[in-house]
C-alpha positions in Angstrom: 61.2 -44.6 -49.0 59.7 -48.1 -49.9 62.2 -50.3 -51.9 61.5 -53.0 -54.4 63.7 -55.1 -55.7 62.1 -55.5 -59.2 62.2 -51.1 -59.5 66.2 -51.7 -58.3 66.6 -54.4 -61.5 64.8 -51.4 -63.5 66.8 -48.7 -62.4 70.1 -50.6 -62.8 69.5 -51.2 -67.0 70.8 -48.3 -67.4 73.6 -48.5 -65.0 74.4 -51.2 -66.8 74.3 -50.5 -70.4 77.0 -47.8 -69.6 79.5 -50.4 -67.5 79.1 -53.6 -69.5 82.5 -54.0 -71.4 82.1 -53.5 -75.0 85.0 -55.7 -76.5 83.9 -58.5 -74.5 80.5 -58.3 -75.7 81.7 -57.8 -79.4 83.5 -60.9 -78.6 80.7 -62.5 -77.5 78.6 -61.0 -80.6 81.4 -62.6 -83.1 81.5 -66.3 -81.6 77.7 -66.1 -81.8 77.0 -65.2 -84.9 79.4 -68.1 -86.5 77.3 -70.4 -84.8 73.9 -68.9 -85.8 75.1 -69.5 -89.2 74.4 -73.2 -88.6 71.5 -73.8 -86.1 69.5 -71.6 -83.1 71.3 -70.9 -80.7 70.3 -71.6 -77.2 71.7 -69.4 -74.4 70.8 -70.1 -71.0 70.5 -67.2 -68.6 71.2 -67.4 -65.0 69.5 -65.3 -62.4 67.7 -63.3 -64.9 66.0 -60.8 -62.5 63.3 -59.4 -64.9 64.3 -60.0 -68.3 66.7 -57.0 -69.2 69.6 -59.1 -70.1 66.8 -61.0 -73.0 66.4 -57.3 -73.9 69.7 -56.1 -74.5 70.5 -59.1 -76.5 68.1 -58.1 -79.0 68.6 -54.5 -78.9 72.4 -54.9 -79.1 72.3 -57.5 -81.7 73.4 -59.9 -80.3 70.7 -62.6 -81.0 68.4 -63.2 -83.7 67.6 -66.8 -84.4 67.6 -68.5 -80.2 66.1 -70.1 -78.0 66.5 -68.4 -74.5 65.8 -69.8 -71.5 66.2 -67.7 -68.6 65.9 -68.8 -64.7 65.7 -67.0 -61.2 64.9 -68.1 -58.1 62.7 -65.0 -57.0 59.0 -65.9 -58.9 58.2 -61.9 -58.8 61.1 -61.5 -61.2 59.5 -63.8 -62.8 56.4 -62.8 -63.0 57.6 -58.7 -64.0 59.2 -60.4 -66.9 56.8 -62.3 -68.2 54.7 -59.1 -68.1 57.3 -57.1 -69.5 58.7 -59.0 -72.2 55.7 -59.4 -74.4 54.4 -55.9 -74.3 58.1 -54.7 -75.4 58.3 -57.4 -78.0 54.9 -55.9 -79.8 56.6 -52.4 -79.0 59.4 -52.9 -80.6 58.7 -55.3 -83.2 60.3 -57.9 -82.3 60.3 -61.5 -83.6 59.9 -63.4 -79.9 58.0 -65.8 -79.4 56.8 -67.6 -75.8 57.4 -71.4 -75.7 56.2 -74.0 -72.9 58.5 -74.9 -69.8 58.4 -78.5 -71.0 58.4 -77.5 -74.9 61.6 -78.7 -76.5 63.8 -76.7 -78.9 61.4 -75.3 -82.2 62.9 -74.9 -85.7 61.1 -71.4 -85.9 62.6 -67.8 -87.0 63.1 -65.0 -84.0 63.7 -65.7 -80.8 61.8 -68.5 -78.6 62.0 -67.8 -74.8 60.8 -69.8 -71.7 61.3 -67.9 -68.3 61.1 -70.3 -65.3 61.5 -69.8 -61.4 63.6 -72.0 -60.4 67.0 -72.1 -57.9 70.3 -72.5 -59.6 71.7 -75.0 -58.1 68.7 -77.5 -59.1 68.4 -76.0 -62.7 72.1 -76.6 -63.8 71.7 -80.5 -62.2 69.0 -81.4 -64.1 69.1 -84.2 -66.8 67.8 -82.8 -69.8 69.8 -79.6 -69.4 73.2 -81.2 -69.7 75.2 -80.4 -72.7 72.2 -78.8 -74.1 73.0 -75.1 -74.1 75.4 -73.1 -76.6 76.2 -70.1 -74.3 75.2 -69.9 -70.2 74.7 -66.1 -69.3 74.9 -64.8 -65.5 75.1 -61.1 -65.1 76.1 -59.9 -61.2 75.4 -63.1 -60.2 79.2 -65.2 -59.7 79.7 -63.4 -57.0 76.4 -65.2 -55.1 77.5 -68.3 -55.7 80.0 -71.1 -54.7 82.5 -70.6 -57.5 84.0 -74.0 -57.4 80.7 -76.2 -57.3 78.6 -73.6 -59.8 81.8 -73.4 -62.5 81.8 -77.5 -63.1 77.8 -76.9 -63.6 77.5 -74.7 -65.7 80.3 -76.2 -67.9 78.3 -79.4 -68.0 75.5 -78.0 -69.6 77.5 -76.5 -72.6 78.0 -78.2 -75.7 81.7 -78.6 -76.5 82.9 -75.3 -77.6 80.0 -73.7 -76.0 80.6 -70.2 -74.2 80.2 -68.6 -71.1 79.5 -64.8 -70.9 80.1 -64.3 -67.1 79.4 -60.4 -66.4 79.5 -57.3 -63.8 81.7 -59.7 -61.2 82.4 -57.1 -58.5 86.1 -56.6 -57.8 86.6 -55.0 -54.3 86.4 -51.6 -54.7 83.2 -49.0 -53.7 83.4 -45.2 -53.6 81.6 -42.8 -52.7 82.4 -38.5 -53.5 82.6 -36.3 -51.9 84.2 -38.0 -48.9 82.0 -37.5 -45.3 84.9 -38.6 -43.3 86.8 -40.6 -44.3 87.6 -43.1 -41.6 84.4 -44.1 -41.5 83.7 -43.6 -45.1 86.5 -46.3 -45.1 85.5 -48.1 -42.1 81.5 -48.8 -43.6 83.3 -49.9 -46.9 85.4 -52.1 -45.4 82.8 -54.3 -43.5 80.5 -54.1 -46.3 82.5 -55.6 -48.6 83.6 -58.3 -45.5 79.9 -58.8 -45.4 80.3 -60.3 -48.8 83.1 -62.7 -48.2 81.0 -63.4 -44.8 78.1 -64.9 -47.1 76.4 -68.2 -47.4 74.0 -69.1 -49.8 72.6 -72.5 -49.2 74.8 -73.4 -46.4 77.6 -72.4 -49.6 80.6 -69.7 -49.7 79.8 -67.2 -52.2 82.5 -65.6 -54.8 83.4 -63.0 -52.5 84.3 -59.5 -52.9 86.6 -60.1 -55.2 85.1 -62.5 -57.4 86.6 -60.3 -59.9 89.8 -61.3 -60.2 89.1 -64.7 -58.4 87.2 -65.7 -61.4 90.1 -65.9 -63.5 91.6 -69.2 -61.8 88.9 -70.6 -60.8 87.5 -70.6 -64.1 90.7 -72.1 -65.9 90.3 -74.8 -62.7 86.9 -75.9 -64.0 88.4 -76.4 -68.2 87.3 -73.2 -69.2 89.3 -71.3 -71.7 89.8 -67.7 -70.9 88.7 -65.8 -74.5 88.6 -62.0 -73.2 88.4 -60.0 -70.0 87.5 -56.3 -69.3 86.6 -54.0 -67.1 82.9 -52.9 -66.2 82.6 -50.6 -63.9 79.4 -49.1 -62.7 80.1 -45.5 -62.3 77.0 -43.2 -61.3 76.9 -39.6 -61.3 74.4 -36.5 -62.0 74.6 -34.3 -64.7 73.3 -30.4 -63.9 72.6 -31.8 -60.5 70.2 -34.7 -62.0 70.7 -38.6 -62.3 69.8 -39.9 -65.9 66.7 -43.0 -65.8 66.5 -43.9 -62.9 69.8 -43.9 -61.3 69.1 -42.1 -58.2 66.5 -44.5 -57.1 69.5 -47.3 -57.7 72.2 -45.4 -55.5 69.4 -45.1 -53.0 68.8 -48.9 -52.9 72.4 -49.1 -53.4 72.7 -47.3 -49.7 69.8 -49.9 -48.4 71.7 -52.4 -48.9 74.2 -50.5 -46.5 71.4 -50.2 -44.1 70.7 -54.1 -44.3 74.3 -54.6 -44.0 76.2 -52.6 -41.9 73.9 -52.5 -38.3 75.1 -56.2 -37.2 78.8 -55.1 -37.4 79.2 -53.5 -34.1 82.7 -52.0 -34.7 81.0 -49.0 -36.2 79.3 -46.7 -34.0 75.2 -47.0 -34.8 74.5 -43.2 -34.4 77.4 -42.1 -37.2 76.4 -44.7 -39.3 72.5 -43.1 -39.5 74.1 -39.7 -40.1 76.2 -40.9 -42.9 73.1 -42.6 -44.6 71.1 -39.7 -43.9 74.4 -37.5 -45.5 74.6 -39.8 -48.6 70.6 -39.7 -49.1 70.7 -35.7 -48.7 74.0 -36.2 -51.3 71.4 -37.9 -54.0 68.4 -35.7 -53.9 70.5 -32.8 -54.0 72.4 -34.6 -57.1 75.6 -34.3 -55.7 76.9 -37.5 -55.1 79.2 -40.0 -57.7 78.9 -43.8 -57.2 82.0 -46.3 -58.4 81.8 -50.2 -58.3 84.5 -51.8 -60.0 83.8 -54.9 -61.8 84.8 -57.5 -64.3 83.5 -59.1 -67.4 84.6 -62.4 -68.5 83.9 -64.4 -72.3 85.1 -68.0 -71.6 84.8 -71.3 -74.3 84.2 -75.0 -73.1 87.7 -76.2 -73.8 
């Protein structure tokens, strides 16, 4: 099977849409809308992939007056959404609108969106982006960063009271049913999710795997005020032995990023780690296996 990374983004919408916490985002949906009464909003999203996020915020309801500016390091995402977005937009009828990278904020209806490839780390230090935004987005992305530089950023580029919609944060546990065998069902987890807390990015620690719960401290650390906190769990399984979407194409790049992983840990025996892939892949086009990640959603305030 050949994998891309932009089908996996795809594939994952829906995954998604069924884990993000909904009090949270209703939450999120209330602060908003009180400041929409006043002035655009402008929501910065961090490591947008290819534009699902801008999407759902529209289709939700959660914007309808903005400017969105969404960044991620990868130009292909980039490039999908910029390809994407407009064609749903006239799909769907809705009021968006393209602006300039340089172009500064417009008093126009709908929503204005600029999507630029660009890394993080250099986005957030930027002059011109400090104390600009009213709400920073990053869905699954904490967890790829250095918590305790990133936090301090991202709050510097909020307006006072501005929020922080911090979303899917893995939390430490993966399963997979039925169990193979379950010491090295167990064993493969276990250095998977090691592999996490192993990471650099940029010569940088990353959140971990259990950014989760780590969030929570490290948030109130860097002056955020905690607002709500719940639950998203991705949980994928078949129904009359089929995936919905395009979920079995996610739990099989879900399992290659197993197969990227798990071969430089040399505690686990190469040959039953192949037959277990080969077991979970038979599991999926047989629509028989169930898929659990157990995650966190956060809503914080600039305090």
């Amino acid at each position: 099977m050949e994998f891309s990374f932009t089908r996996y983004l795809s594939s994952k919408r829906s995954v998604d849409d069924r884990a993000l916490n909904r009090r949270v985002w209703e939450a999120l949906k209330n602060e908003i809308h009180q400041t929409a009464q006043k002035e655009k909003v402008r929501v910065l999203e961090l490591g947008m992939g290819i534009g699902t996020m801008f999407q759902r915020s529209l289709e939700w309801g959660l914007l309808n007056h903005a400017e969105y500016t969404g960044i991620d390091a990868e130009g292909e995402n980039i490039e999908t959404a910029r390809k994407i977005i407009p064609k749903w937009g006239n799909a769907g009828g809705w009021n968006i609108h393209p602006i300039e990278e340089r172009q500064t904020h417009e008093d126009t209806q709908g929503v204005a969106y600029r999507f630029i490839k660009a890394d993080l780390y250099d986005f957030l230090r930027q002059p011109q982006w400090q104390k600009y935004f009213d709400v920073v987005i990053a869905n699954a992305v904490l967890d790829l960063v250095d918590l305790e530089s990133v936090l301090p950023m991202i709050r510097s580029c909020l307006r006072q009271d501005g929020l922080g919609y911090f979303s899917i944060n893995f939390d430490g546990t993966t399963a997979f049913e039925p169990v193979i065998d379950a010491e090295l069902d167990a064993q493969i987890i276990r250095y998977y999710h090691q592999s996490m807390d192993e990471r650099l990015v940029n010569g940088k620690p990353t959140g971990g795997s259990c950014t989760g719960r780590r969030l929570f401290h490290a948030l109130k650390r860097a002056n955020f005020e905690v607002v709500e906190i719940g639950s998203s769990d991705w949980v994928v399984f078949p129904l009359a032995r089929h995936y919905p979407a395009d979920e079995a194409y996610f739990l099989h790049f879900i399992l290659h990023f197993f197969e990227e992983t798990i071969p430089k840990y040399h505690q686990i025996n190469l040959i039953a780690f192949e037959n277990w892939l080969r077991a979970r892949r038979s599991q999926i086009e047989r629509g028989e296996l169930m898929f659990l990640a157990h995650q966190f959603d956060y809503l914080v305030k600039k305090s």
